[in-house]
PAVEX-946064 format. One line per field, with one value per residue: z, y, x of N, C-alpha, C, O in turn; residue number from 1. Coordinates in steps of 0.1 Angstrom, whole numbers. Layout:
BEGIN
n_w: [Z, ...]
n_v: [Y, ...]
n_u: [X, ...]
ca_w: [Z, ...]
ca_v: [Y, ...]
ca_u: [X, ...]
c_w: [Z, ...]
c_v: [Y, ...]
c_u: [X, ...]
o_w: [Z, ...]
o_v: [Y, ...]
o_u: [X, ...]
pos: [NUM, ...]
end
This chain:
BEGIN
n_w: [-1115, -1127, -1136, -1135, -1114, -1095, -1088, -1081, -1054, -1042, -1038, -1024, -1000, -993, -986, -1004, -1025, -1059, -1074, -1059, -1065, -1095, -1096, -1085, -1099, -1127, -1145, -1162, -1143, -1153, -1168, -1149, -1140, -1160, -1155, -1136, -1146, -1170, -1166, -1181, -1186, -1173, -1197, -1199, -1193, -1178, -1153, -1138, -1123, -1114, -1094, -1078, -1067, -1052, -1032, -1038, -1054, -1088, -1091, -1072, -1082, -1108, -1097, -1076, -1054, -1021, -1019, -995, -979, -976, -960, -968, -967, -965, -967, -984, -974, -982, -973, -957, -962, -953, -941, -933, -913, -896, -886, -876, -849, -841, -834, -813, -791, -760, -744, -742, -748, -777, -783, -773, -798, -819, -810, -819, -842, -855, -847, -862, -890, -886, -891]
n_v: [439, 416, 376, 361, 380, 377, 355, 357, 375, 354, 336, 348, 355, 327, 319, 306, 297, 308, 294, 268, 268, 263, 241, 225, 229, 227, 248, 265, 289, 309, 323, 321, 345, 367, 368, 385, 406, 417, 414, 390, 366, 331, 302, 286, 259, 253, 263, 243, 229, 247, 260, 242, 237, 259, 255, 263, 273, 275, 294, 310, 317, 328, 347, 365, 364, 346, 324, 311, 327, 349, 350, 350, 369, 359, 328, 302, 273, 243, 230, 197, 187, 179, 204, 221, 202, 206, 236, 236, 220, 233, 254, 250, 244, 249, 278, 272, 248, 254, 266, 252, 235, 249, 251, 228, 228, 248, 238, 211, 228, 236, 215]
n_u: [419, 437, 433, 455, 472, 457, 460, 488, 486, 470, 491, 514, 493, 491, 517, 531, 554, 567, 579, 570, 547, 550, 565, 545, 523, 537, 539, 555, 582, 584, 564, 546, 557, 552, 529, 523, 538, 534, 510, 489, 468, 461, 461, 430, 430, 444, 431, 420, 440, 452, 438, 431, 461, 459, 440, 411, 381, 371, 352, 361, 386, 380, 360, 364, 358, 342, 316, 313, 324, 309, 278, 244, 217, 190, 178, 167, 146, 134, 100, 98, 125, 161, 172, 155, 138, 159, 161, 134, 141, 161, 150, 133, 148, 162, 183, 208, 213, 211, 233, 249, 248, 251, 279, 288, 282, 302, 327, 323, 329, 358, 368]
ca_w: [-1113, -1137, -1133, -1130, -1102, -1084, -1085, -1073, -1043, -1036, -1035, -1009, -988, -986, -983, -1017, -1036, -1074, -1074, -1060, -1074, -1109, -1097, -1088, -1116, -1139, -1151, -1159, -1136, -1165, -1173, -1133, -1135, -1172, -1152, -1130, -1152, -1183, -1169, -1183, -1177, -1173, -1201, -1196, -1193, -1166, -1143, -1128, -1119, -1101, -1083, -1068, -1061, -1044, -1023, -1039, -1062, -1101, -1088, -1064, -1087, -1116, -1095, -1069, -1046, -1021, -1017, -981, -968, -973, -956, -973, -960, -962, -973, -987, -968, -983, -961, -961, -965, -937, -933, -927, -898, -886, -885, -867, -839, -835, -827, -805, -781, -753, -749, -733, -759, -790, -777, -779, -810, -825, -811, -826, -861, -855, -851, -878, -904, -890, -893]
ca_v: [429, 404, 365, 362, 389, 373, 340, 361, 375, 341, 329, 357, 349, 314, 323, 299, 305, 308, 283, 260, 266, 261, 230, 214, 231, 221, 259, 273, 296, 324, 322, 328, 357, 372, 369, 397, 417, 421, 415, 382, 358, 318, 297, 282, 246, 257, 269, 234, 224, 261, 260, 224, 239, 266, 245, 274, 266, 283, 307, 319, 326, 339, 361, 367, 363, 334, 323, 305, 338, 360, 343, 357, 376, 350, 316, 292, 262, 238, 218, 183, 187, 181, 216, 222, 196, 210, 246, 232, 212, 244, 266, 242, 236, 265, 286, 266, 233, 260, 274, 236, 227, 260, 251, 214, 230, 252, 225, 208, 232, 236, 195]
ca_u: [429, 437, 434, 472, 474, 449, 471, 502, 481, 468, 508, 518, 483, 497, 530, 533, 565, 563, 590, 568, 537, 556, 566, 530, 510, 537, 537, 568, 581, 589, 551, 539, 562, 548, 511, 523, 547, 525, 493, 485, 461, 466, 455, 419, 432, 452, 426, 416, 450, 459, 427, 438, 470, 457, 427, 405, 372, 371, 347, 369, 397, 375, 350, 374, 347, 339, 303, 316, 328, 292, 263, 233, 212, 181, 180, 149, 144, 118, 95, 102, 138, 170, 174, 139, 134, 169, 155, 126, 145, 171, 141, 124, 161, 166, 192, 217, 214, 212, 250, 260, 247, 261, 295, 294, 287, 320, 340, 325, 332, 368, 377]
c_w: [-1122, -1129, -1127, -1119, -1095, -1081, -1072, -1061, -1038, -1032, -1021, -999, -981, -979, -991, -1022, -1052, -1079, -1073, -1063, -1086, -1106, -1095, -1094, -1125, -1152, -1151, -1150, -1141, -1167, -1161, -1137, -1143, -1166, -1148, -1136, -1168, -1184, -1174, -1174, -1180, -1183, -1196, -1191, -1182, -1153, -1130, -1116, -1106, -1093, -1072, -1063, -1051, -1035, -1027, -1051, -1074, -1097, -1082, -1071, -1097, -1109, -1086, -1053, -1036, -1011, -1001, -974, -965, -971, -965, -965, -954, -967, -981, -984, -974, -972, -968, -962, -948, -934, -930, -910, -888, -881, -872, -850, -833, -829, -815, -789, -773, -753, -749, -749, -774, -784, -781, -789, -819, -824, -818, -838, -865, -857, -861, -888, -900, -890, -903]
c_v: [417, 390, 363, 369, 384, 358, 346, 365, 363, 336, 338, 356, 336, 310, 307, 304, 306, 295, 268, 257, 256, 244, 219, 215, 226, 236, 266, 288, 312, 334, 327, 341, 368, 377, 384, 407, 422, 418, 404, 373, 345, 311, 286, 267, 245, 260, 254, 233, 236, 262, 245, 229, 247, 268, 258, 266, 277, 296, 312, 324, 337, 350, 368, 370, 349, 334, 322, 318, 349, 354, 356, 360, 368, 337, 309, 279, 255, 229, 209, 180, 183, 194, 221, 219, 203, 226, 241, 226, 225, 253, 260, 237, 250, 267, 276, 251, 241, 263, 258, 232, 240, 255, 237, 220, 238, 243, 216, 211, 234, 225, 192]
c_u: [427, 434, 453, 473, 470, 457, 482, 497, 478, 482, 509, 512, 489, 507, 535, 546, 564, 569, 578, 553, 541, 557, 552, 522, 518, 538, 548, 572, 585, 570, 543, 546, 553, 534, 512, 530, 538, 513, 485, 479, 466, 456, 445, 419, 439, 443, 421, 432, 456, 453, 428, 449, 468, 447, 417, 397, 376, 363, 353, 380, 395, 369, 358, 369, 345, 328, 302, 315, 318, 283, 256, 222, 196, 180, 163, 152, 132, 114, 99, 116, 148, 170, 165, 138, 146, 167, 143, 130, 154, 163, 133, 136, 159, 178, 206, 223, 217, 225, 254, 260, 256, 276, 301, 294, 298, 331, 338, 327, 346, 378, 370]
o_w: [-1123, -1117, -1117, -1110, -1085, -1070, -1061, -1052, -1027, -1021, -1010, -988, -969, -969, -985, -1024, -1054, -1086, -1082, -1064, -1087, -1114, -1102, -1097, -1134, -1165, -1141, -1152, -1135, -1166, -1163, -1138, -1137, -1171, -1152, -1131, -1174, -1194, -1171, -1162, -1189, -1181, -1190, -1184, -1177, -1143, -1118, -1104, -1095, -1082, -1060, -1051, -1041, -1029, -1017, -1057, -1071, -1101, -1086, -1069, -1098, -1114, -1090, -1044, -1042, -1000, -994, -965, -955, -982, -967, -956, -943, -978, -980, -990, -972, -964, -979, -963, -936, -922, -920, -901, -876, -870, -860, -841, -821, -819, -809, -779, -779, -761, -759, -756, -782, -774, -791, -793, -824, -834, -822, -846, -876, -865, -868, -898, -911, -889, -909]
o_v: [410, 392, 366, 361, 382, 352, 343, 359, 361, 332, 335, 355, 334, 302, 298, 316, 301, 287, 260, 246, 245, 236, 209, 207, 219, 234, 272, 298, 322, 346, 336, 350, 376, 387, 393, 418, 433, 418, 405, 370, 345, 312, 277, 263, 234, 260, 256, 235, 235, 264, 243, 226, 245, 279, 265, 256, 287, 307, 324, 336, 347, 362, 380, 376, 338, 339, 328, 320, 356, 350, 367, 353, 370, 339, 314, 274, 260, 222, 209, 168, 184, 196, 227, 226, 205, 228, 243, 227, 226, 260, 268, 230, 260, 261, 276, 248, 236, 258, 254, 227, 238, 255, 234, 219, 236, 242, 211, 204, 235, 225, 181]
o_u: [417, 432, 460, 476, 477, 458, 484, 503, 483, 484, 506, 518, 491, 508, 542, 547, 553, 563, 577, 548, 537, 551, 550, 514, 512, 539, 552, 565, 588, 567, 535, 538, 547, 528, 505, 528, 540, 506, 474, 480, 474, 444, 450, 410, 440, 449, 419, 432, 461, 459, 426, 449, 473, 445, 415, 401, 383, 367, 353, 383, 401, 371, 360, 374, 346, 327, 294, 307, 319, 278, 260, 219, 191, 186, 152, 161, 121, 122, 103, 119, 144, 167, 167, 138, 144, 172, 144, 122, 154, 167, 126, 134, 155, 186, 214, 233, 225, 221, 261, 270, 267, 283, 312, 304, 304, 340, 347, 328, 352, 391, 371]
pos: [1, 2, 3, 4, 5, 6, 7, 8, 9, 10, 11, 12, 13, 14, 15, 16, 17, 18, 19, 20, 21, 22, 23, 24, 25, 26, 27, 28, 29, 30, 31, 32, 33, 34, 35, 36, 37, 38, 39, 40, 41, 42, 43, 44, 45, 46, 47, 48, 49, 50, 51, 52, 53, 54, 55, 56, 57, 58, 59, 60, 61, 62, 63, 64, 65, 66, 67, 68, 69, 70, 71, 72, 73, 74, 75, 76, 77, 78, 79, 80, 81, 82, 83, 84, 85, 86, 87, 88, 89, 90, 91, 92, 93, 94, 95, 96, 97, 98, 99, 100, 101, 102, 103, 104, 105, 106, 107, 108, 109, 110, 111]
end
């Protein structure tokens, strides 16, 4: 899948029109079409501005991948660090206070 493709899927995910992409990238709307009818990709200078339109990072549009959405499978924590002492304080709460704090960091990643 091309860059361009991956644009036009990202529009339909959104339920984005081409129309109005065109109008806040500023990208003609002949030029969105060309991505998907002959395969083309979006010139390089273009990639910040589509990725702002489409609240998506450059990695996401190039790899087509996003880091957010695959936790890995282990992490590295150094000592001395916040996420450290926060590891330490999460393992040290019982069950009851770990379920709370769990559910505050839900709602802080979705506000």
């Amino acid at each position: 899948m091309t860059i361009g493709e991956k644009i036009i899927a990202l529009l339909k995910e959104t339920g984005m029109t081409q129309k109005e992409f065109s109008v806040r990238t500023g990208i003609p709307p002949t030029t969105v079409s060309d991505w998907k009818a002959k395969k083309l990709n979006p010139s390089s200078d273009k990639i910040l501005v589509i990725c702002e339109v489409l609240e998506i990072s450059p990695y996401v549009l190039l790899s087509g991948s996003d880091p957010a959405k695959s936790a890995p499978e282990s992490l590295t924590v150094y000592r001395g660090s916040n996420e450290y002492d926060l590891v330490l304080a999460y393992q040290k709460l019982d069950q009851e206070k770990a379920a709370r704090l769990l559910g505050y960091v839900d709602s802080l990643k979705q506000g």
